[in-house]
C-alpha positions in Angstrom: -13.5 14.5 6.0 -9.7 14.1 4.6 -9.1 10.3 4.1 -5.2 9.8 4.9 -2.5 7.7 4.4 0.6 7.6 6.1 3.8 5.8 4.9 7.0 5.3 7.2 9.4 5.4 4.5 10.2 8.1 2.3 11.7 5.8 -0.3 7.7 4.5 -0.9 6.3 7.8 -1.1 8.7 8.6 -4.1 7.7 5.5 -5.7 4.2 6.5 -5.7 5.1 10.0 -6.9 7.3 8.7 -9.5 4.5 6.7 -11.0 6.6 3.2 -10.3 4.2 2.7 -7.3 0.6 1.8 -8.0 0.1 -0.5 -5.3 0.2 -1.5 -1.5 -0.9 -4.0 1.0 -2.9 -3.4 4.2 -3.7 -5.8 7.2 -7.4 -7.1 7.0 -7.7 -5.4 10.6 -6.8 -1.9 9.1 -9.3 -1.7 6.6 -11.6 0.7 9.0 -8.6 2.7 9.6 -6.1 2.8 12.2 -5.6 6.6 13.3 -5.9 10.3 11.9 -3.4 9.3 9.6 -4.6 6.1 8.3 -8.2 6.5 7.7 -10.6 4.0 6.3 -10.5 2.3 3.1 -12.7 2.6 0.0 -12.6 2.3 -3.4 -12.9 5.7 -5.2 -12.0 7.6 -3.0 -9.0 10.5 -2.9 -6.5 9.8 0.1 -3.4 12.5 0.9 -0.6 10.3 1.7 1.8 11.7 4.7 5.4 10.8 5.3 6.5 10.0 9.0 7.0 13.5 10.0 3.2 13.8 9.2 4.1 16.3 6.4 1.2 15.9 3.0 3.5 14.6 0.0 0.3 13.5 -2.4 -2.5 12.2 -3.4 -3.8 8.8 -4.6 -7.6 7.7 -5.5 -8.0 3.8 -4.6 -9.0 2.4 -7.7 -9.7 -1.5 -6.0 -9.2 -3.1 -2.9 -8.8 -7.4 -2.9 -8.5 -10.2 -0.7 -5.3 -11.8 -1.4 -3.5 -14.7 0.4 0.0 -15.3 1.0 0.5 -18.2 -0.5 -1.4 -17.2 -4.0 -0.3 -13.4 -4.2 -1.9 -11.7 -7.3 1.0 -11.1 -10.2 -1.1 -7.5 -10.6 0.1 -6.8 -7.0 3.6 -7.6 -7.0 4.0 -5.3 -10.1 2.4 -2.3 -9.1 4.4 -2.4 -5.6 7.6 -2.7 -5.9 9.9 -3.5 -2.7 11.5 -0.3 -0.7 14.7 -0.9 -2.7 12.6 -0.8 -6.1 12.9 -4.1 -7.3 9.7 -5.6 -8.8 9.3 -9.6 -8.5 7.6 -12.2 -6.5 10.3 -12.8 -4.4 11.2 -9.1 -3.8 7.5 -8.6 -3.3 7.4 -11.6 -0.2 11.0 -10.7 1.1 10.1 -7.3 1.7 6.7 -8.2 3.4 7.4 -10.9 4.8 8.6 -8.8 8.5 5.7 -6.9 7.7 3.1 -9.0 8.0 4.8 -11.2 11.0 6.6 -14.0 9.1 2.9 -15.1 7.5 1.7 -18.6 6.2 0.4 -19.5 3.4 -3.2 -18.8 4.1 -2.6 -15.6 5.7 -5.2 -13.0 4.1 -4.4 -9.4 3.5 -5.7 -6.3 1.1 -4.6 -5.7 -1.9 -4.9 -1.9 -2.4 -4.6 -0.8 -6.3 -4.5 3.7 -6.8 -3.6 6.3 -9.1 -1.5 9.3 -8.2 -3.6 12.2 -8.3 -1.9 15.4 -8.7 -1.7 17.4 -5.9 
């Protein structure tokens, strides 16, 4: 079985192939996968990441997957994934996810996915 990833925005993928992307977040309710293109998570494993056109661009090897909280979001995470316009901070990191994740609270849990490009 392929495991899969599939990222809307084209601007993320590049991150990840540039190397400046190391890291992404996932809704808790994800985490046994969503569809043929967003498969189950674990650790170790090689995923090939697909753009929204559901073309392969590359592939990533999860290298840990946390529990994080809004409200106490991991410095590691908001350094390894950088917002859709490429700036790297707390702030970017919550203003750019904060639509994502439905305008969260403080307590509101999500994954913290950590990976390695993997050449193709």
């Amino acid at each position: 079985m392929e495991h899969r990833m599939q990222w809307s925005q084209s601007e993320l993928i590049e991150q990840i192939v540039d190397g400046r992307k190391r890291a992404t977040v996932r809704r808790l309710e994800w985490s046994e996968g969503l569809d043929a293109y967003n498969t189950a998570l674990h650790v170790g494993a090689v995923y090939r990441v697909y753009d929204a056109e559901r073309q392969p661009r590359c592939r990533l090897r999860i290298t840990g997957i946390e529990l994080a909280r809004w409200g106490a979001i991991p410095e590691r995470l908001w350094q390894e994934d950088p917002a859709l316009s490429g700036a790297v901070g707390l702030e970017a990191f919550r203003a750019d996810h904060f639509e994502f994740f439905d305008r969260p609270e403080g307590d509101f849990e999500f994954l913290a996915l950590y990976f390695q490009r993997v050449d193709p």
